[in-house]
C-alpha positions in Angstrom: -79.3 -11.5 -58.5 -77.4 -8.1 -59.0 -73.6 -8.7 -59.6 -73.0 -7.0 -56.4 -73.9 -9.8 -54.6 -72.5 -12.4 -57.1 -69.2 -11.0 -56.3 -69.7 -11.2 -52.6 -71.1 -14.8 -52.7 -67.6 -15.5 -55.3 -65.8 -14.1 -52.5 -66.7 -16.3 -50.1 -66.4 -18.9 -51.9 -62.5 -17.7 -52.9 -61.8 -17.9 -48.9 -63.6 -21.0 -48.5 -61.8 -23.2 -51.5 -58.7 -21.8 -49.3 -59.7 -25.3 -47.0 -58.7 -27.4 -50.1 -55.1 -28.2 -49.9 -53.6 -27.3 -53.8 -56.0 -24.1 -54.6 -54.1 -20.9 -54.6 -56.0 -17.8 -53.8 -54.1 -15.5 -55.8 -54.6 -17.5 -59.0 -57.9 -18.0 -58.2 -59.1 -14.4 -57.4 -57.5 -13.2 -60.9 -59.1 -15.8 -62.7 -62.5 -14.8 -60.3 -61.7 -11.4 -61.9 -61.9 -12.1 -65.2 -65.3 -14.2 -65.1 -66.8 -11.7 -63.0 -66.1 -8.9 -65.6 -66.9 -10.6 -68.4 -70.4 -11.4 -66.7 -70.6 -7.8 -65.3 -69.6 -6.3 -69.0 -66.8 -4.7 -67.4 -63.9 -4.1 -70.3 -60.6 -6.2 -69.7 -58.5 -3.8 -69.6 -60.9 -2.3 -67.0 -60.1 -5.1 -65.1 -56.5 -5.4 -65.7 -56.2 -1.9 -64.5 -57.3 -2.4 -60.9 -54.5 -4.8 -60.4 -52.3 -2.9 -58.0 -48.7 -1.9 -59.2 -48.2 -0.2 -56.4 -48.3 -2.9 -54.5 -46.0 -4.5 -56.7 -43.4 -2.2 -56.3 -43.5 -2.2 -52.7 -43.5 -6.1 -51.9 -40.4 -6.5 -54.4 -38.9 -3.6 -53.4 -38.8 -4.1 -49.7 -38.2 -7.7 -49.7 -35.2 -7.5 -52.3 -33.2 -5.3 -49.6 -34.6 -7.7 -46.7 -32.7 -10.2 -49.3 -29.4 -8.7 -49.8 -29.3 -8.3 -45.7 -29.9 -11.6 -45.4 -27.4 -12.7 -48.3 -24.6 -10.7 -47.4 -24.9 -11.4 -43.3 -25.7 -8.2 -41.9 -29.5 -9.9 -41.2 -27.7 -12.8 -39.2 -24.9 -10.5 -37.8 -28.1 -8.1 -36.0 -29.5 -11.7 -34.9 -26.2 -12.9 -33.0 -25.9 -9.5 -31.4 -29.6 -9.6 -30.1 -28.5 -12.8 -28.7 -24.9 -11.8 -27.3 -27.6 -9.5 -25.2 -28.4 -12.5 -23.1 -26.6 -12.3 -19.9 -28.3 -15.8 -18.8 -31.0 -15.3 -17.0 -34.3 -17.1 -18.4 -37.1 -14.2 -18.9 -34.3 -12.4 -21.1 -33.7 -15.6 -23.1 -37.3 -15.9 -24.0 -37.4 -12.0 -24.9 -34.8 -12.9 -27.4 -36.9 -14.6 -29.8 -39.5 -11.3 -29.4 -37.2 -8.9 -30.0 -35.5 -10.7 -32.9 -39.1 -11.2 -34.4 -40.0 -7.3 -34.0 -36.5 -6.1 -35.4 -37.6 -8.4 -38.6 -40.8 -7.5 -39.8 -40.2 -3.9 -38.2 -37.2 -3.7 -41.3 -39.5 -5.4 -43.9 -39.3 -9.0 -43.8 -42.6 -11.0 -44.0 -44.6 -12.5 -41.3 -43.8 -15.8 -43.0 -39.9 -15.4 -43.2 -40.0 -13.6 -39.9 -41.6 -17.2 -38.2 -39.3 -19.5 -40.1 -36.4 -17.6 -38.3 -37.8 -17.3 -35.3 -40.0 -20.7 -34.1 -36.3 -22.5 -34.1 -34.7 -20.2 -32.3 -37.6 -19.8 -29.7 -38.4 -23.7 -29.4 -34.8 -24.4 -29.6 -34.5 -21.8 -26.3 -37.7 -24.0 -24.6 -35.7 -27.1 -25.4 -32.8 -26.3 -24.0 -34.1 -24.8 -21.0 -37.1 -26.4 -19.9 -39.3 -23.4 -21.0 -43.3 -24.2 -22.2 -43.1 -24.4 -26.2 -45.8 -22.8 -26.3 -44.9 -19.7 -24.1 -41.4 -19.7 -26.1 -43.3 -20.3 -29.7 -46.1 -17.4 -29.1 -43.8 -14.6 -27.8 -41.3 -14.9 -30.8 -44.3 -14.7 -33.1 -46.0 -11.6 -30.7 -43.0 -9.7 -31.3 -43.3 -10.4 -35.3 -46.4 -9.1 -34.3 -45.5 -6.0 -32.4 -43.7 -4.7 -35.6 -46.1 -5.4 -38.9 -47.4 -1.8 -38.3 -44.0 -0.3 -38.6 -43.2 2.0 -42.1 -41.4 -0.6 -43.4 -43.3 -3.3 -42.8 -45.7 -5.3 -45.3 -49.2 -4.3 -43.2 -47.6 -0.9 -42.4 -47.0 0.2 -45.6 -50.4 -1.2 -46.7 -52.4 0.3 -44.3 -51.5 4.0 -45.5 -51.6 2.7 -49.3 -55.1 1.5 -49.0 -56.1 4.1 -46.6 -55.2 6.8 -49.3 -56.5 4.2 -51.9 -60.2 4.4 -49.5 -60.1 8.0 -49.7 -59.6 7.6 -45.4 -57.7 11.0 -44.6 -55.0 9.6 -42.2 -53.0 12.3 -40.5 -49.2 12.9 -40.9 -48.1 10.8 -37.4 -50.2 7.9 -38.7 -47.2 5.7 -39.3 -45.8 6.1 -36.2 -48.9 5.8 -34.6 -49.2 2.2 -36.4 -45.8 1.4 -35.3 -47.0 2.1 -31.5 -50.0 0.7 -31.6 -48.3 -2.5 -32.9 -45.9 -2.3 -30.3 -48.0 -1.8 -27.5 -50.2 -4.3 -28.2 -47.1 -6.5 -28.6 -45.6 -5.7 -25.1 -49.2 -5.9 -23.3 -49.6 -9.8 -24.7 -45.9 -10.2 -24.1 -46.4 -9.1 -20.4 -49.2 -11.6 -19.7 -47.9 -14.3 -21.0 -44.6 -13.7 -19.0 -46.4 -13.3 -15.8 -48.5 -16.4 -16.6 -45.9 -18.6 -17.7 -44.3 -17.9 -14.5 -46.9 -18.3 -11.8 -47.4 -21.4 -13.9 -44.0 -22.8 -13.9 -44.1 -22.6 -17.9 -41.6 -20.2 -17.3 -38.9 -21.0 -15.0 -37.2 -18.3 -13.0 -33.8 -16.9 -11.8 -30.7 -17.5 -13.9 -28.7 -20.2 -15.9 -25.1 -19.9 -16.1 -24.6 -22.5 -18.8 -26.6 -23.7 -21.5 -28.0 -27.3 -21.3 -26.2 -29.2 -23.9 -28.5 -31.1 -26.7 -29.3 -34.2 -25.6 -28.9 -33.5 -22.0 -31.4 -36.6 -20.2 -33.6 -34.0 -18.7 -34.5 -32.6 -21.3 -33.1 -33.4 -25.1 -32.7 -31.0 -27.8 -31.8 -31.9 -31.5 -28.7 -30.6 -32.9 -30.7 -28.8 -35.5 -34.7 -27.9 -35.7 -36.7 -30.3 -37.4 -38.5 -27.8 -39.5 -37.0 -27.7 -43.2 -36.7 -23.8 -43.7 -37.1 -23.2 -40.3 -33.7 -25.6 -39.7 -31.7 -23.5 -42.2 -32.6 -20.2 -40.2 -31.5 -21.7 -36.5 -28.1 -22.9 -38.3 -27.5 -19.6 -39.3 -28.6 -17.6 -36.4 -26.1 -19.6 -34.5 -23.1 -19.6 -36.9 -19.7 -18.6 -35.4 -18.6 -15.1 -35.8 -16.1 -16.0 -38.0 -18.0 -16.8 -40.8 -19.6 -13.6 -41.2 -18.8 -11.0 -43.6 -16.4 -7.9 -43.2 -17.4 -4.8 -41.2 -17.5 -2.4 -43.6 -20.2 -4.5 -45.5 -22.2 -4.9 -42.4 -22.0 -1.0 -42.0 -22.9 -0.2 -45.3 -25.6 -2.3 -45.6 -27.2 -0.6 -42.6 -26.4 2.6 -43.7 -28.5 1.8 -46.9 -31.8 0.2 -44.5 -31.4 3.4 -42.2 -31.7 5.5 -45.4 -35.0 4.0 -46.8 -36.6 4.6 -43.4 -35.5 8.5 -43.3 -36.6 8.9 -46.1 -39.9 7.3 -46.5 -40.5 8.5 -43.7 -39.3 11.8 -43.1 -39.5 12.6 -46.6 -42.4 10.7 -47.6 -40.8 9.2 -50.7 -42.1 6.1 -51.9 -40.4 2.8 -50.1 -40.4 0.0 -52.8 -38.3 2.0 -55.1 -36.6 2.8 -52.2 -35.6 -0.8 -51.3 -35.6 -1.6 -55.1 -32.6 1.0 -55.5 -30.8 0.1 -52.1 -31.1 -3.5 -53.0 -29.2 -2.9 -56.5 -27.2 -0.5 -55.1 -26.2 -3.2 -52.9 -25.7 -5.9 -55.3 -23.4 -4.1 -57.5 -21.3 -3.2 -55.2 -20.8 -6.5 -53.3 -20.9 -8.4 -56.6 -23.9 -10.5 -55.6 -25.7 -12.8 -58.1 -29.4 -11.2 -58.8 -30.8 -14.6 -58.7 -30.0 -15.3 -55.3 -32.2 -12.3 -55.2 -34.7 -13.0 -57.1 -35.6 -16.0 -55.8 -36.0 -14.4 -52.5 -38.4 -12.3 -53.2 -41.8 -13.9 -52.2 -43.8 -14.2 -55.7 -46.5 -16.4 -53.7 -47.3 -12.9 -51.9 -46.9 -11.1 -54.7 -49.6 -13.1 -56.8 -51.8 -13.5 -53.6 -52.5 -9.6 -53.2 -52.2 -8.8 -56.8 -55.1 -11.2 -56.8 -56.8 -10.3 -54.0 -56.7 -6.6 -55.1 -57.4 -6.6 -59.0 -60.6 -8.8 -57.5 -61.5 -6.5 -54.8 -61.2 -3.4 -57.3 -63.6 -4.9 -59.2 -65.9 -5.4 -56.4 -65.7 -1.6 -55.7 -66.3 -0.6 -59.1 -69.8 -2.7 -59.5 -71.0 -1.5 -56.1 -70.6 -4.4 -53.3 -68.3 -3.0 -51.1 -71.3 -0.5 -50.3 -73.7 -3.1 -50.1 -71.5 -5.1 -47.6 -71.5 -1.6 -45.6 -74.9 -0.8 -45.7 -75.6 -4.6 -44.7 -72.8 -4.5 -41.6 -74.1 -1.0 -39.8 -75.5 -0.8 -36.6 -77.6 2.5 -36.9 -76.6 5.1 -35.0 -73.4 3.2 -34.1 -70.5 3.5 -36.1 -68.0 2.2 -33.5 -70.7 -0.6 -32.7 -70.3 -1.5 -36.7 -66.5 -0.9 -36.4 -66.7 -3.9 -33.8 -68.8 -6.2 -36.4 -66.2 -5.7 -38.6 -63.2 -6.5 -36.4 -64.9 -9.8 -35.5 -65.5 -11.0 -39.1 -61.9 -10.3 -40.1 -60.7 -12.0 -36.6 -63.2 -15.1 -37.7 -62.4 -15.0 -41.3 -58.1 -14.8 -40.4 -58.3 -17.7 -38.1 -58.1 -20.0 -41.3 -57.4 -17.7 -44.2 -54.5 -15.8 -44.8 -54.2 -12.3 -42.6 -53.3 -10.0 -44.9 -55.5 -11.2 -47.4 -58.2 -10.9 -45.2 -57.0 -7.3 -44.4 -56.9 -6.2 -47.8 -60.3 -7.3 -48.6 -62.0 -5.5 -45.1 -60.5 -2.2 -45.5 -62.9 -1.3 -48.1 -65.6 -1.4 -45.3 -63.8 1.3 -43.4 -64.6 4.7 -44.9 -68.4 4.6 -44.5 -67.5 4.2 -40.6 -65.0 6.9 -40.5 -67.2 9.2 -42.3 -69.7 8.5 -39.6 -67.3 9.2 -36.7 -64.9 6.8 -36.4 -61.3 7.5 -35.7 -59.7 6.7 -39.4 -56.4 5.3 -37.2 -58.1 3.7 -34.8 -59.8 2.0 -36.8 -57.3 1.4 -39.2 -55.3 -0.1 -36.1 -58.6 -2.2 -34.6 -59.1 -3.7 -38.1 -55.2 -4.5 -38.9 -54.9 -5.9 -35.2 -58.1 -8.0 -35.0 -56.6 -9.6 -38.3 -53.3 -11.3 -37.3 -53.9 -12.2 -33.3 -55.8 -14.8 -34.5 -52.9 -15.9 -36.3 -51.2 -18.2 -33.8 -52.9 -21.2 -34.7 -52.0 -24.9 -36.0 -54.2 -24.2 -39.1 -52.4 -21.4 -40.7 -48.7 -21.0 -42.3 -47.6 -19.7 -38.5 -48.9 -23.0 -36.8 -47.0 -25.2 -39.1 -43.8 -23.1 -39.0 -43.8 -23.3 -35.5 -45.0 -27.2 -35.2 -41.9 -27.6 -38.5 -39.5 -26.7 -36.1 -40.5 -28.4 -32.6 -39.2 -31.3 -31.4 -41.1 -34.7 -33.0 -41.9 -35.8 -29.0 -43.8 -32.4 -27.8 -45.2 -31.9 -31.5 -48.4 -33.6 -30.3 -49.5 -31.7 -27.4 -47.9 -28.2 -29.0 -50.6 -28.8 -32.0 -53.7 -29.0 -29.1 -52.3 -26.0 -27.2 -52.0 -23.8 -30.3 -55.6 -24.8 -31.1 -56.6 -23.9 -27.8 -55.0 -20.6 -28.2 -56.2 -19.9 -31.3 -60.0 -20.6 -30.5 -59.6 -18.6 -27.5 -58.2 -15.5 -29.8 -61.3 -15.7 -31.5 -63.9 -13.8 -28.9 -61.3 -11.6 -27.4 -58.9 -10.2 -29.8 -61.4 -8.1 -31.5 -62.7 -6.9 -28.7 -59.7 -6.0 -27.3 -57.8 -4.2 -30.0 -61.7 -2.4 -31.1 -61.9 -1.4 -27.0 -58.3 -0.7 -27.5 -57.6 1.5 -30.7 -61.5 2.0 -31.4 -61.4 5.7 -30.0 -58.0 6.6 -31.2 
């Protein structure tokens, strides 16, 4: 057996121990890493060098600014006035939670942080006004969806990275083009599930002039979510307006986010030292205690794609990336092996972590795009096909939103969310490769 194919059968095996409750993935690929060079005769410090410090950079960067927001109450002060939006009529409400999920992980906040923040504030809407959980629940996590392609976000900023990484020439209006596509395909599921949920009576129509009171008899809703974290993040969204912090702090604050987008994107300057400086820049002058910080800043993610990258660098090097490639084409079809892909990372994210699973596909991309396939489309198909399948009961998303339903509908939420997740399966790569294939 070459060590080609070792690798890949350790791979699988990474994502498959991923089932047993206390491995971690991250720890487990660098530790996968070393064995694997030591039995390939790779030099450690070979292997130490394909751990990405780019990466690093970015992911503590971006989330230490997402942290100051968030600590000094501009994050929760852009939350109330999404909801101050709300002039009471029930198809706005639920756009609420979609909007406030797009506005998060469009600035830089995580797909996990985003849903803790949003599943209360979504089921807490459904509770209050007789709205499906389910309809409320997958709309605030389509529109964390709609903005993970954005040039601040984690999978935005990743996508270019690896793509340059890949040698996959992307052209200069690729992020915005990520940022649409993400959108788009935000807004299309958005707009079905609104004109289902109403023909359906998920979704109840016209307008409310007052909200129902918790613990109304019709239809009860705690005084706060259920969901630990996800508890803390309703409380907040809803805190009164005096609370918050002084204008000026707001506006400076925003002024700094604003800044890091112009200029990584207009100027093309690198966004983790970006965030990294506005996030000190930030601290110091607010006087705010770098551990609060710190321990903000998701070190599970961190370790999970420093992992998952120092592994999958290794893979490259000894050769089984091309193997995969050569095994996965359709001949004389790249878009055809473009699709093959798109369903094994939509199979493979139904259980496993998305952007793991991203990370570890886009090395199967270039020998399709040097055949013919569009390097953003299928940059996009690939990205997409990898997180629809995330609304499911198995993953961190399910139990976010399941953490912060109410105890009675818990039951019947967890089967509908399985439903929809199987269901995701066969279609969502389909749809985004028929979608974004050809772009």
């Amino acid at each position: 057996m070459s060590m080609a194919t070792l690798s890949i059968i350790v791979l699988v095996a990474l994502f498959a121990a991923t089932l047993i409750p206390a491995f971690d993935l991250g720890l487990g690929a660098f530790a996968a890493a070393f064995l694997l060079g030591l039995a390939a005769d790779v030099a450690i410090d070979d292997v130490t060098g394909f751990f990405p410090a780019d990466f690093f950079v970015l992911i503590v960067g971006v989330t230490a600014l997402f942290a100051v927001a968030q600590l000094n109450g501009t994050l929760d002060w852009l939350l109330d006035l999404l909801l101050k939006l709300v002039r009471g009529r029930v198809v706005l409400i639920v756009l609420v939670p979609f909007v406030i999920g797009a506005v998060l992980t469009a600035v830089g906040t995580l797909p996990a942080a985003a849903t803790a923040i949003v599943s209360p504030i979504a089921l807490g809407f459904a509770a209050r006004h007789r709205i499906s959980p389910l309809i409320a629940a997958v709309l605030g996590v389509t529109g964390i969806i709609s903005g993970l392609l954005s040039p601040l976000a984690v999978y935005g900023v990743t996508a270019r990275e690896l793509s340059d990484k890949q040698g996959i020439g992307l052209p200069g209006s690729a992020p915005v083009t990520f940022l649409l596509g993400g959108l788009v395909t935000g807004l299309v599921v958005c707009a079905a599930l609104l004109v289902v949920g109403t023909r359906t009576g998920a979704l109840p129509s016209g307008r409310i002039d007052a909200p129902s009171r918790p613990g109304a008899p019709a239809d009860p809703a705690p005084e706060s979510p259920s969901a630990g974290s996800g508890g803390t993040a309703m409380v907040v969204a809803t805190a009164p307006a005096e609370t918050r912090e002084p204008r000026g702090v707001r506006a400076f604050t925003v002024l700094c986010m604003l800044a890091v987008v112009v200029l990584s994107v207009g100027w093309d300057m690198n966004v983790g030292y970006l965030g990294l400086t506005a996030a000190l820049l930030l601290q110091v002058v607010f006087r705010l205690p770098s551990s609060e910080i710190v321990s903000r800043i998701p070190w599970n993610v961190v370790l999970l794609i420093g992992g998952l990258l120092t592994y999958v660098g290794l893979m490259q090097h000894i050769g089984a990336f091309k193997q995969i490639s050569d095994f996965l084409k359709v001949d004389g079809s790249p878009l055809l092996s473009l699709l093959v892909l798109c369903y094994i990372a939509g199979v493979t994210s139904f259980a496993a972590s998305s952007i793991a699973v991203f990370v570890t596909t886009m090395p199967l991309l270039p020998p399709l795009v040097a055949d013919g396939v569009s390097p953003v489309g299928g940059v996009l198909a690939l990205a997409l096909a990898s997180v629809l399948v995330d609304i499911n009961p198995l993953g961190i998303t399910g139990g976010l939103i399941l953490g912060a339903a109410e105890p009675a509908v818990r039951p019947r939420l967890f089967r509908q969310l399985l439903i929809y997740g199987l269901v995701s399966i066969p279609i969502a790569p389909l749809l985004t490769w028929l979608a974004f294939g050809w772009w």
